[in-house]
Every structure is written in structure tokens, then in C-alpha cells.
N, C-alpha and C positions, 0 to 999 in steps of 0.2 A: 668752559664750565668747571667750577671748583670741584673737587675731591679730597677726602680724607686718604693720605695712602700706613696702613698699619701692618706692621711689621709685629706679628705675634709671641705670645711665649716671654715677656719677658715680665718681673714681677715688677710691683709698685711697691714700693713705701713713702713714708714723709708724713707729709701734714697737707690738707686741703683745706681754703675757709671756703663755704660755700655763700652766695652772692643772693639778695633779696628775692623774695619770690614774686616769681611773676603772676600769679594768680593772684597776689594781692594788690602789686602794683598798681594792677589795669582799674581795678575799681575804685582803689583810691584817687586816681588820676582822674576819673570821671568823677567824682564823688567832688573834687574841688572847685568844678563848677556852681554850686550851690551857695560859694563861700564869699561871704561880702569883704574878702581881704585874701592878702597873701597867701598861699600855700608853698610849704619845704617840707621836702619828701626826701628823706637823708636811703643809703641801703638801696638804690632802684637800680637793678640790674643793666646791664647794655646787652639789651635785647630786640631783635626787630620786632616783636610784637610792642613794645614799649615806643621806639621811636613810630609805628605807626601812631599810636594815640596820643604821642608828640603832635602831629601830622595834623590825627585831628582836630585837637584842642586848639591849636594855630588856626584852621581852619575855621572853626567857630568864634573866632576874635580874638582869642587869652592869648598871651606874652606868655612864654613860657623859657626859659633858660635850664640848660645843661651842664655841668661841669661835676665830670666824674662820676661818683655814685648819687649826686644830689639834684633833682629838678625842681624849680622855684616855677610856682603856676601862679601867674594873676588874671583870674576869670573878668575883670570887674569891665574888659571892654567887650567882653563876648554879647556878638548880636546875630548869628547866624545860626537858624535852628534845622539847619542841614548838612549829613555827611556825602560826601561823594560816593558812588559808588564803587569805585576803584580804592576806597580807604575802607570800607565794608567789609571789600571782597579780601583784603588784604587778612584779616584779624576774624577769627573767629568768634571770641570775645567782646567784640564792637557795640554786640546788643544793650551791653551795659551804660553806654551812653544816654539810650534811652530816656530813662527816668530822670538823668539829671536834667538834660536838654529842657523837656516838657518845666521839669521844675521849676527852673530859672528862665525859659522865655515864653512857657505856655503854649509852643507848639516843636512839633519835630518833625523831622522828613528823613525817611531812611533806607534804603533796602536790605533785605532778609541778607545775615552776616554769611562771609565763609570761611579758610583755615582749612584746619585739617580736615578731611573726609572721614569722619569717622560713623557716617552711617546717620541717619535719623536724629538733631538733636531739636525736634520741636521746641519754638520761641511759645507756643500755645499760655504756658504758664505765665511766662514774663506779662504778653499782651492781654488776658483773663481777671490778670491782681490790678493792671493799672487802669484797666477798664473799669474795676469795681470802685477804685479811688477817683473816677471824674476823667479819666481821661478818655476822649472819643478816637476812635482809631479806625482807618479806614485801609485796607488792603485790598491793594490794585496793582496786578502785575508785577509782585513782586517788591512793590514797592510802599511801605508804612506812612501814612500822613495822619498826626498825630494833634490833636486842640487837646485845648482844656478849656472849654469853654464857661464852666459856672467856681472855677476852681477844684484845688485839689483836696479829697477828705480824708480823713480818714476810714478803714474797713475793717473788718475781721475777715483774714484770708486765709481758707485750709488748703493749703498744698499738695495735690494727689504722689505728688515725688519730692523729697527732699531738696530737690532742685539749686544748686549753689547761685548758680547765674538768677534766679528768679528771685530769690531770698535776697542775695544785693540789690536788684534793682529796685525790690518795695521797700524797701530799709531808706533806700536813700531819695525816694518816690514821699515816702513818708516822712521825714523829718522837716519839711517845708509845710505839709498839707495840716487843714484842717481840725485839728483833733485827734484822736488816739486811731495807733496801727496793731491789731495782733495780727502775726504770725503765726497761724498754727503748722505741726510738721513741718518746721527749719529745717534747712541744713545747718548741719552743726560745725563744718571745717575751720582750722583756724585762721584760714583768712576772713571767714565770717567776723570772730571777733577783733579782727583787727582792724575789720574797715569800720564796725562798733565804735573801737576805740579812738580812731580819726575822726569821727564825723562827735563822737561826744566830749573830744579834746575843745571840737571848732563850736560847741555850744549847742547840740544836741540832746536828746534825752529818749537813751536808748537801753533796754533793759532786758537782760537775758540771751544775748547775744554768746552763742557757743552750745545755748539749751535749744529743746527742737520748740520752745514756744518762745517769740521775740516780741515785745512790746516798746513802740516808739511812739512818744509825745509830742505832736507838733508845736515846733518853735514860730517864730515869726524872722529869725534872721542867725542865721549861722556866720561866724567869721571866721578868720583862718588861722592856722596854725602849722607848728612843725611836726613832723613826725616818722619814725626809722619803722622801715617797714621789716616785718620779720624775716627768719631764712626760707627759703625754698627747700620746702622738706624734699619734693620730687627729686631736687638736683642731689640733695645729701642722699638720699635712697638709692639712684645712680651711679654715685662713687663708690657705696658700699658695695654693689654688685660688681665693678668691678674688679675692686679688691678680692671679694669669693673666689670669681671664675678666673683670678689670676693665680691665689694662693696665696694672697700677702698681706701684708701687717697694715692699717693703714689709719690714720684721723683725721677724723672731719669734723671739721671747728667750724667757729659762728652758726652753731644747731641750737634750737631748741630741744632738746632731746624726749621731752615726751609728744611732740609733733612724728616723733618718728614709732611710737608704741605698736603701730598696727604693722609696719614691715618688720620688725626686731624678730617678733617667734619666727618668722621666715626664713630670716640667717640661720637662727638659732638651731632650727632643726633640720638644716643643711648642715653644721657641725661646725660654723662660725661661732667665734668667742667674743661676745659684746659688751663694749664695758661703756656704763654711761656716765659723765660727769657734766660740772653745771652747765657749760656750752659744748659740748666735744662730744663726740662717739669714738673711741678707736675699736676697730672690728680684724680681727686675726681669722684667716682661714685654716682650714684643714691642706693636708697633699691633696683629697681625693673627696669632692662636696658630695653629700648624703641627699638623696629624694627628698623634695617636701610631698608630703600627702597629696593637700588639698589647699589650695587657695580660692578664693572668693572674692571678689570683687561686692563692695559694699559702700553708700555713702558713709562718711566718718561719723564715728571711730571705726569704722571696718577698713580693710584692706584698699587703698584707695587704686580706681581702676590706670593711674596714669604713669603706677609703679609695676601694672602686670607685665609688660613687657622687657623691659631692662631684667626682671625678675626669673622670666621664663628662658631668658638669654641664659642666662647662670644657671638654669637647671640644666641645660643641654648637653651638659659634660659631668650631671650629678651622677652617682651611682643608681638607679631602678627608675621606679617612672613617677614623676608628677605631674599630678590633675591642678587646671587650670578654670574656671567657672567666670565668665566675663557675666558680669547681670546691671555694666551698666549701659554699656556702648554698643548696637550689633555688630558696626564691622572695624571690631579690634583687634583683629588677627591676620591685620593684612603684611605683618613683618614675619610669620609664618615663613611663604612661600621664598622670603630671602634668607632666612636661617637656615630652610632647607640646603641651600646652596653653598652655605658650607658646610655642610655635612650633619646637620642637625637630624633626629627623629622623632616627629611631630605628626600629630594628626587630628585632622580638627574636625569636630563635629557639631555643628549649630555655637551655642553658646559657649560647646566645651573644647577644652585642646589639652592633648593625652602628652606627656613629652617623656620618651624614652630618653637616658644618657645615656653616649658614645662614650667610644674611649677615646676619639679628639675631632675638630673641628679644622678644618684645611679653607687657606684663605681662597678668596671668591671677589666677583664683580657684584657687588649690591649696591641699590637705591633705596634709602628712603620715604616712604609713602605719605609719613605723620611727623609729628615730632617726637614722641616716647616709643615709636618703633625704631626711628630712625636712632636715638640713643641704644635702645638691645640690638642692632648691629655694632655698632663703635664696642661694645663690651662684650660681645658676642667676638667680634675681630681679635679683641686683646688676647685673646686666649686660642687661638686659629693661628695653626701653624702656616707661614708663607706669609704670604701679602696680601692683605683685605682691602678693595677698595669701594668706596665707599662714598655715591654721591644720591642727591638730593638735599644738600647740606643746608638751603631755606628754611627748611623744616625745622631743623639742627638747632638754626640760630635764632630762631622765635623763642627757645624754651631755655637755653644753655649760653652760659656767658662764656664764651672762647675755649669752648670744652676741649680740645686739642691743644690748646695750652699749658690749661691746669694740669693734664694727664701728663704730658712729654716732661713736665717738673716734677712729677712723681716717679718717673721711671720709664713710660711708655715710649716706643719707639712709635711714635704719631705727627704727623705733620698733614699741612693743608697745601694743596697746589692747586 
């Protein structure tokens, strides 16, 4: 079984570019099913949540080709309107296929996805929007069987939650179907407008994409095209953390920098020095990080929930105490009871988790539960005097391109065995 082994205490500097985001990858890659030609997808991370939806998309007939940050998708022999459930189980995100599947063969076969355990994330929304656009959906034991029997139309759909995953799947449910789609109560993230801007690259007609109200025109034929998927704000908000709770000087290039606006006051008032330019963040710590108040977990632009934990890792050796308010996930606190472990002061109560700072953090045997917990251990480790180790590392590598890499080139005494 791999493990991380980290040798704490020592600082970082240099430069990091940080590697396409996977939140957008996954839907664009389903989203190219639609495409009556080629797809090149330049910037895609080497991620195993990526190579599962490699996985899939082969499964479903498309050719698909790898090399380096580029995967070239040709949907145009896909004939199979079924995922395995072993490829489901793998990807928590998997749901997203949905809607393309239906689109382009008019029926689907699926079982309810898995991933990380974070507690409750009802598909309710996804199956509700594409019910009301024509599609029939049947749930049996866990398992989706999906028609379209009179075609697909267009709807007006209000959203009770912002919902991201739900907002891609009608977006791209919609730009085949019938007639006009509104979206009311979007999600507003920027992988939202990014998978906008793919699917209206490939001859779409989509509008408002980034606002909480989205409206899409249905086409009769979308074709394909290329397109560079943006950065992974989560992985640039990770590096910055660890930069904090190490002390050090640090850049993070290939950012979008106003993707990262809603972690920035968080540095900032830990006593980090943020300087933004056109692609780059460099972020300088204090000796001794300052309390944040209060964090909130919010759809975007608010604090987004899958930076609360690398976040609360760096609090843990702040000076006083910060409050933490999870309101999107219930059970996001499950790298708590591993930070304890190194010496953290935490206490969690329902939604909320109170974090005293120590004056140090002593390394420990931890696992992994998710993936952004399993990142505030690794940054949590860096600054944890002794040896941190560190396994559940699956989790690790669904979200993070060779993140013990990137770090041991910055400074980090980090390696994988």
C-alpha cells in the first residue's frame, strides 16, 4: 500500500504552475459526446478521476487518445448507452454523463455514482430537470434506466440549490433538445462558464453562463472543436496553504487569479501577503499565522467548500481560534479526527468546527477519507514536526497531479513509497 512519508519544518519557495482543473475536465469530456466531430481538450490533468472517464467514454464506443496534457475524443462511433457499475462506483462525478448519453443515443443505463463519502449528495436535482425536458427515468435498485421517448425539449427549471453538477447536466441535456432552456438559480462556478464556452465553441447557443440565470437554445447539430481547459483553482488554493503553514514565499502560476477571490481574504487575514498578477499569485507568510474569524462555506463566489479543509489545516498552528461553517456537505469533517492526531485543537459541532492554534503540530500515522481532506493532511504534515505519514493516497490522486512531486521541487522533504 503507497504512502506519503513527510518530513516536516522545512520551507517552500520557487514557482508552482498549477495543472487543469478537474471539475471542469470531467464535464467537458462528457459534454463531447454530443459532438458530431473531433474533440481536443489541451490542459487535462493526469488524474484518476480523468482516466476513469477515459474509461468510460471508451466504453461507450468513442476513440479516445492521450498524450500528455491533451486528450483527443471521437464520440462519432459511440453506441453503448451504458456505464458499468464498477466505472460509476469509481467517480463520484460520473452523473454527469447522464445527460449526454440520453442526448446522443436517447437512452441511458446507470447506477447512482460514488467517490468520496461526503455525506448526502442527492442526484434528486439532476433526475427532476431532465425529467421535465422529456426524459423518462426509471429507479430500480439503485440502478437509472433512462428513454427519451417523444424527444428532448426544452424547460424552464428553478433550482432549489445552486447545484453545479445539476446546472452542467441540463446545460448540456439542453443544447441538443427542442427549443429554449432557462435555468433559473445557476450555479455560478467557473467551470460552469467554461463548459459554456466548449460546448458554444462546438456550435451551441448558450447564454449567461457564470449568471445564476442560464439560457440555452437548441441546436440541431453541434460539431467539435479544441479547447484549454482552465486552472484548478482548488489545487492553486492548496499550494497557497501550504506556503502559510510553512512560512514561505511562494508562486503559483497558470492561475486565473480572480477564480481565486473568495480564498484570498482568508490568507489575507491570517497575515499573508497576496500579490496578484495576470496569471500568477505569489503569496508570502508571516513567522507566526493570525486567526481567521469566520469561514463559510458558500456556492460561488463564496468560499467554496472543497478549499475548507487544506484551509483549516493552516489554521491549526494560527494564533487564537477560527470558526469554520461547512453549509454545503454534512460529513466534511471527517479529516478532523486525523489532524487531531497530530496534535491539532478542534472541535466540531454539527455544521460547525471551532479550531484552537497550537504552538506545533508532531508528525502521526494518518489516512485519508476524501480527497481535499486528504490534501489538509499533506499540508497539515509540512509543518509537523518528525514524520507524517500519510496513506489513503486514491483519494489524493483523483484531485492532485503528482502532488508530492510538485512540492519536493519547492522545498518539501516529501516522497511516495
Amino acid at each position: 500500500m503507497s504512502k506519503l512519508l513527510i518530513h516536516g519544518t522545512k520551507k517552500l519557495k520557487g514557482e508552482v504552475q498549477i495543472h487543469g482543473a478537474k471539475n471542469s475536465t470531467l464535464p467537458l469530456m462528457a459534454a463531447s459526446l454530443l459532438c458530431a466531430g473531433e474533440c481536443v481538450l489541451h490542459n487535462c490533468p493526469a488524474l484518476s478521476d480523468v482516466d476513469t472517464a477515459i474509461k468510460i467514454l471508451r466504453h461507450l464506443g468513442c476513440k479516445v487518445e492521450r498524450t500528455a496534457g491533451d486528450v483527443v475524443i471521437n464520440p462519432l462511433t459511440a453506441k453503448n448507452y451504458d456505464i458499468p457499475d464498477h466505472l460509476m462506483r469509481e467517480m463520484r462525478s460520473s452523473i454527469i454523463f447522464l445527460g449526454a448519453i440520453v442526448s446522443r443515443l436517447d437512452r441511458a443505463i446507470l447506477s447512482f455514482p460514488g467517490g468520496c463519502e461526503l455525506g448526502p449528495r442527492p442526484i434528486d436535482l439532476h433526475l427532476s430537470s431532465l425529467r421535465k425536458m422529456g426524459v423518462d427515468i426509471r429507479e430500480d435498485h439503485g440502478c437509472l434506466d433512462c428513454v427519451v421517448p417523444n424527444g428532448l425539449k426544452g424547460a424552464v427549471i428553478n433550482l432549489s440549490f445552486p447545484s453545479v453538477g445539476a446546472t452542467e447536466n441540463i446545460m448540456i441535456t439542453a443544447c441538443l433538445a427542442k427549443g429554449k432552456t432557462v435555468i433559473n438559480n445557476a450555479a455560478r462556478e467557473p467551470e460552469i462558464s467554461d463548459l459554456a464556452d466548449f460546448l458554444n465553441s462546438c456550435g451551441a447557443k448558450i447564454h449567461g453562463a457564470g449568471n445564476s440565470t442560464i439560457c440555452v437554445e437548441g441546436v440541431r447539430r453541434l460539431t467539435g472543436c479544441e479547447h484549454f481547459v482552465i486552472p484548478d483553482r482548488i489545487a492553486a488554493a492548496t499550494f497557497m496553504t501550504a506556503a502559510a503553514i510553512t512560512g514561505s514565499t511562494l508562486t503559483v502560476s497558470s492561475v486565473i487569479p480572480e477564480h481565486l477571490a473568495p480564498v484570498i481574504p482568508a490568507l489575507e487575514e491570517s497575515g499573508c501577503q497576496v500579490d496578484l498578477y495576470d496569471s500568477s499569485i505569489r503569496i508570502s507568510a508571516p513567522k507566526h499565522l493570525s486567526r481567521i474569524k469566520s469561514i463559510r462555506t458558500m456556492p460561488y463566489p463564496g468560499f467554496p467548500t472543497d478549499a475548507q479543509a487544506p484551509v483549516m489545516a493552516m489554521t491549526t498552528l494560527a494564533e487564537g481560534t477560527s470558526m469554520f461553517v461547512e453549509n454545503i456537505f454534512e460529513s466534511r469533517y471527517k479529516h478532523v479526527g486525523e489532524l487531531l492526531r497530530l496534535g491539532a485543537n478542534i472541535k466540531v459541532e454539527g455544521r460547525v468546527a471551532v479550531v484552537e492554534g497550537v504552538k506545533r503540530l508532531s508528525g502521526a500515522t494518518v489516512e485519508a477519507s476524501d480527497l481535499r481532506g486528504g490534501a489538509a493532511l499533506v499540508v497539515a504534515g509540512l509543518a509537523a514536526q518528525g514524520t507524517t505519514e500519510v496513506y489513503g493516497l486514491h483519494h489524493l490522486d483523483r484531485g492532485y497531479e503528482s502532488i508530492e512531486k510538485n512540492l519536493a521541487l519547492l522545498g518539501a522533504d516529501i516522497r511516495r513509497v
